[in-house]
N, C-alpha and C positions, 0 to 999 in steps of 0.2 A: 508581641501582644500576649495577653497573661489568653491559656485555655480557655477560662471560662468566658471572659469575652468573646472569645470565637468562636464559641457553642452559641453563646447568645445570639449572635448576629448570623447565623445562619436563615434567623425568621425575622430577620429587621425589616421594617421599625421596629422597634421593641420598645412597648409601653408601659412607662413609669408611674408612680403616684402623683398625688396634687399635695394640698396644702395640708400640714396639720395644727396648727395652730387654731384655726377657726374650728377643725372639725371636736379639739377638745373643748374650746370653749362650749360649742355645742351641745357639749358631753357634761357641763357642768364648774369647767375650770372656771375659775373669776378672772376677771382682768387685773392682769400686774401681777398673777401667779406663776408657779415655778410649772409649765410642763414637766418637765423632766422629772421631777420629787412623784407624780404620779405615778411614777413605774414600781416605786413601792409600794405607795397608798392607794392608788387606783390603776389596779393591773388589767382587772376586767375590762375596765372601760378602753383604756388603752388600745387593747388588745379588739378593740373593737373598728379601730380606726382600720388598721393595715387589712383586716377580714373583707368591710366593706370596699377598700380600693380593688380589694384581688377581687371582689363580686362583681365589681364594675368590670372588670379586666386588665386588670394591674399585674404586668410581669415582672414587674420588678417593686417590691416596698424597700421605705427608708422606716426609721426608726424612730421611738421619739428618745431623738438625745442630741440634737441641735444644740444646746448650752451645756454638754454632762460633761465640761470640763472644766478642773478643780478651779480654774481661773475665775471663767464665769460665775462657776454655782458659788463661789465666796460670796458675790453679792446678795445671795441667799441662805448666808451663812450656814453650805453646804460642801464645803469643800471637802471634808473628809468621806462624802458619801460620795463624790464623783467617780469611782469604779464600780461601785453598786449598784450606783442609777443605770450606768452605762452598759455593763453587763446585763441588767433584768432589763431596759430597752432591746436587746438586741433578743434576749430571750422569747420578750415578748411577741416581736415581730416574727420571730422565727416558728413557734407558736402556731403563731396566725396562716404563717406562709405554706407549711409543713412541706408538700411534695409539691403544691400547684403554682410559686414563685420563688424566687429569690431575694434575697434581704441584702440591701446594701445600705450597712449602717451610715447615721448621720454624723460627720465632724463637723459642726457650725465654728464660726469665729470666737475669740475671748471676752471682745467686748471693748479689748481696753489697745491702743495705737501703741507698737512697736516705734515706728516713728519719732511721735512724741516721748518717747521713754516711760509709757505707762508700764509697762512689764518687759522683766529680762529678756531676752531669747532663749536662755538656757533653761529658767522656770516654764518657760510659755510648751517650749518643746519637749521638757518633760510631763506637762500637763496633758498634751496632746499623747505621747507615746501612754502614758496611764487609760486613758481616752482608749486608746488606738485598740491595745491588748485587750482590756474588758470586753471591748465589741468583740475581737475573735474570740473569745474564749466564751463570747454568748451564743456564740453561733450563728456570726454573720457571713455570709459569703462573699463580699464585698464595703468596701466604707468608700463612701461623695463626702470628699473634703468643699464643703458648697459655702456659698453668701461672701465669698470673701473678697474683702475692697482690696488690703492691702496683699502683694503679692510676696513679702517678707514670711508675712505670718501665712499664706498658703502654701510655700515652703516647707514649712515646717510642719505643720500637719501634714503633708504630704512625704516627708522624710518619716515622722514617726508612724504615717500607715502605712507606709513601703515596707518596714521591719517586722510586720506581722505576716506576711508572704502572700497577701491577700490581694486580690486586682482594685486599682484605687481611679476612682474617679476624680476630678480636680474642676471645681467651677468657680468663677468668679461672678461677680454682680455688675452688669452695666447699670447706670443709673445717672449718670453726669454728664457735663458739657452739652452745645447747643442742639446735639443729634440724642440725646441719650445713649451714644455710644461709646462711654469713655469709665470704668471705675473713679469712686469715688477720687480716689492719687493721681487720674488723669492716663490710666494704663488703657489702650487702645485692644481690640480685639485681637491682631496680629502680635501683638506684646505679649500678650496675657498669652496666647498659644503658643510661643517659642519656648516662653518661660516654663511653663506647666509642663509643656513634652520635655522639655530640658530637665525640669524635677523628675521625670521619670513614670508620670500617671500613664495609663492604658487607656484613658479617656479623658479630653478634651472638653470642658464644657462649661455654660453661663445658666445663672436661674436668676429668681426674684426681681427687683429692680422696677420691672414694665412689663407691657402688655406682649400679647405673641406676636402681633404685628410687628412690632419693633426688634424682637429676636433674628427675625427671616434675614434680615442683610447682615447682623449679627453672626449668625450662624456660617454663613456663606465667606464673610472676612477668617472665623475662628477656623473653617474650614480646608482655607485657602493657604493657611498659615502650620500646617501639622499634618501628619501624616495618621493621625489618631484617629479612631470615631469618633467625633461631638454628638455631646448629649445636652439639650434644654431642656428646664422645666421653666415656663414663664408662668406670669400673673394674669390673674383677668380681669386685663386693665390698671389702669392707675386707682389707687383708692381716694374715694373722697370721702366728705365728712356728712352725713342727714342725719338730721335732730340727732346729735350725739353719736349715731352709728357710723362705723368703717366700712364704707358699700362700695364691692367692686361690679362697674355695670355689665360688663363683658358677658354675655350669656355663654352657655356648657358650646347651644351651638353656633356662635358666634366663635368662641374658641378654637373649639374644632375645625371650622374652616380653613384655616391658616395652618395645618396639619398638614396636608402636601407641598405645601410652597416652603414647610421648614424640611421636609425632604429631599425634594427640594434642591435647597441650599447645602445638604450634606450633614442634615441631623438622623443618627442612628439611633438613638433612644432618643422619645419626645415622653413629656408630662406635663404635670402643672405647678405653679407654685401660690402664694397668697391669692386668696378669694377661690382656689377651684376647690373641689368636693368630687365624692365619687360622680356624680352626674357629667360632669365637662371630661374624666378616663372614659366615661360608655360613650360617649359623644366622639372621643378620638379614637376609640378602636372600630365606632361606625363610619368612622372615616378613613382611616387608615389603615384597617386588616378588615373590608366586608367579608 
């Protein structure tokens, strides 16, 4: 296990951020914009996100750089800014973080199915390793290779975060089949944990998808299956659709409840993902570190 994980866990649970996505919109992003282009254009604001998690009590922020590889941001005909974004996201965070958390930057997915042959392997893993470097060199102390369905392409970010010497986290997305226990490709919890410790992460772990209720037996299979710390950040709740809005019903403490029993089950780092905000972190640290 990399150091720094084992400093962390000395005060485990050790709590994570929530979403960011909603918390930029919040901030002004439009819908169908680029987060990540913000790290240029709106650094303050940015920079505003990871402040308010650690106020909440956020031991740990991610970054906003979810899509800041060349892959993805083409769709935004941004590719040649993909180590700039990615770099000033990590800055930014790090910023934010200074001496009172730690920053583990974000490697979100491509967007585009290895599988199907939307992109090489070899462009995809060089896209990720471009990715990978800019976060160190911004000064992250760790990168969550997160949201990922297929286990090909979490491979692969996970090979090009390994090359930076940095401790890497490794999460997939349950979201499929009749339990929501299955990645989109049909990869079971026990799968996804041989594979991921087998890549060589220092951490073990599932976000997005569903609610935290449904991570608890999640967690305890991912558990069962590696010798690693598992880290969740779930959602709060499924999202639905009111007059035009994306509303997740789940309350901060309705969330936080389920914060022991994902203990639980063998989750070392807990957070949130789509629909939480700093409110549902103060909610999980009044639950889990009174």
């Amino acid at each position: 296990m990399h150091p720094l994980i084992e400093t962390l866990l000395t005060g485990s649970p050790v709590i994570t951020d929530g979403a960011w996505g909603t918390q930029m919109q919040a901030r002004g992003l439009p819908i169908g914009g680029c987060p990540d282009e913000w790290n240029l254009t709106h650094a303050e604001l940015v920079e505003q996100v990871p402040r308010a998690y650690i106020e909440a009590g956020s031991q740990i922020v991610l970054s906003n750089t979810f899509r800041a590889n060349r892959v993805a941001l083409a769709d935004y005909g941004l590719a040649d800014q993909a180590a700039a974004i990615s770099r000033a996201g990590a800055e930014i965070s790090r910023r934010a973080a200074g001496d009172r958390a730690r920053v583990f930057a974000s490697i979100g997915p491509s967007g585009k199915m290895l599988m199907a042959g939307d992109v090489d392997p070899d462009e995809l893993l060089a896209a990720f390793r471009e990715q990978a470097q800019a976060l160190a060199a911004g000064g992250a102390d760790g990168l969550v290779v997160e949201t990922m369905a297929e286990l090909d392409e979490a491979r692969l970010a996970i090979q090009a975060a390994k090359e930076t010497g940095l401790p890497v986290v490794g999460c997939m997305v349950f979201d499929s089949g009749a339990a929501l226990d299955r990645t989109m490709m049909g990869v079971t919890p026990e799968q996804a944990a041989a594979a991921l410790t087998e890549a060589g992460v220092d951490v073990v772990g599932a976000n997005c998808g569903q609610g935290i209720a449904g991570y608890v037996d999640i967690c305890r299979r991912l558990h069962s299956a590696t010798d690693r710390p598992i880290w969740i950040k779930a959602n709060a709740g499924l999202p639905e659709m009111i007059d035009g809005q994306v509303v997740y019903k789940t309350t901060a403490a309705e969330f936080a409840s389920h914060g022991p029993a994902l203990v639980e089950a063998g989750a070392r780092f807990v957070g949130g993902c789509c629909g939480t905000s700093p409110d549902y972190i103060r909610a999980l640290c009044q639950e889990l570190r009174p």
